[in-house]
C-alpha atoms as one frame of an Amber mdcrd trajectory, in Angstrom:
protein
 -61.674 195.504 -24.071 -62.601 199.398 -23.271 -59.870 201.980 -21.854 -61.640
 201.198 -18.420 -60.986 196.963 -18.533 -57.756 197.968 -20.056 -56.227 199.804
 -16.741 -58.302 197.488 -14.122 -56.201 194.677 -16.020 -53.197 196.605 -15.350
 -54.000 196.995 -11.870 -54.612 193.777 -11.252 -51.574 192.170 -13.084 -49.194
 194.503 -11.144 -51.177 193.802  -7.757 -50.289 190.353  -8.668 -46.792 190.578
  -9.472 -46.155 192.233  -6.255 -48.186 189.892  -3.986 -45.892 186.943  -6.097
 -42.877 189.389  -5.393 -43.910 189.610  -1.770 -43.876 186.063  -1.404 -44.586
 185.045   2.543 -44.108 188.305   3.805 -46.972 190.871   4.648 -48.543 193.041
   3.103 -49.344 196.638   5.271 -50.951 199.487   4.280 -51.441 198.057   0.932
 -54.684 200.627   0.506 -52.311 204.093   0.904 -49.322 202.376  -1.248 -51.727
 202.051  -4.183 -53.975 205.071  -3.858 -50.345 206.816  -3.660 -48.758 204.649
  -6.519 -51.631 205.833  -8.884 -52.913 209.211  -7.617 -49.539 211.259  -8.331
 -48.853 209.699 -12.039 -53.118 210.542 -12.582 -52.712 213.793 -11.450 -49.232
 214.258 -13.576 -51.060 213.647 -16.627 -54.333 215.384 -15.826 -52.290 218.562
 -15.158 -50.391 217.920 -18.329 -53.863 217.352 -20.332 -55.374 220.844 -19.158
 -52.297 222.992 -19.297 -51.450 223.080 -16.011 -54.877 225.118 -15.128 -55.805
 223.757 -12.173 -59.544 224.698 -12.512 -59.899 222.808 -15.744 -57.882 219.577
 -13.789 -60.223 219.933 -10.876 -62.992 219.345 -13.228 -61.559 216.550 -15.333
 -60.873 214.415 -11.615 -64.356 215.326 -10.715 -62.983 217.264  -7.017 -62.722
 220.878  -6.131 -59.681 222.966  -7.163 -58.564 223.102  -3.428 -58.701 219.216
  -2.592 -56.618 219.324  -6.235 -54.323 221.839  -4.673 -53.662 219.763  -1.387
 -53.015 216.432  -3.459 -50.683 218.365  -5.883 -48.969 219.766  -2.439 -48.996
 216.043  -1.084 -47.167 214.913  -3.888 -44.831 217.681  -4.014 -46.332 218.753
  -7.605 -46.379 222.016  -6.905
């Protein structure tokens, strides 16, 4: 299994666990919870990875340094 199978599997084990969790009850804006759950802890360790220059994080996500700088505000990251 690659790095990439590795973290879909993780996604879709916890996905699981929390639809199981849920039980009868449902789920609502299911697409912002995740995107939130994951965006902050990727952008955590990006920023980590490339010494807090937000340039060189903007290039590692692939998006420009100021769509980086509204998620970091968004998330209260900076």
């Amino acid at each position: 299994m690659n790095n990439t199978q590795d973290l879909q599997e993780c996604v879709r084990t916890n996905l699981e666990l929390y639809f199981k969790e849920l039980g009868d009850g449902e789920a609502g804006n299911l697409w912002n919870m995740v995107t939130s759950c994951v965006e902050k802890p990727l952008l955590e360790v990006v920023m980590l990875k490339a010494g807090h220059n937000q340039s060189r994080a903007a290039d590692m996500l692939g998006i420009t340094r100021n769509t980086l700088r509204k998620k970091l505000l968004s998330h209260h990251l900076l």
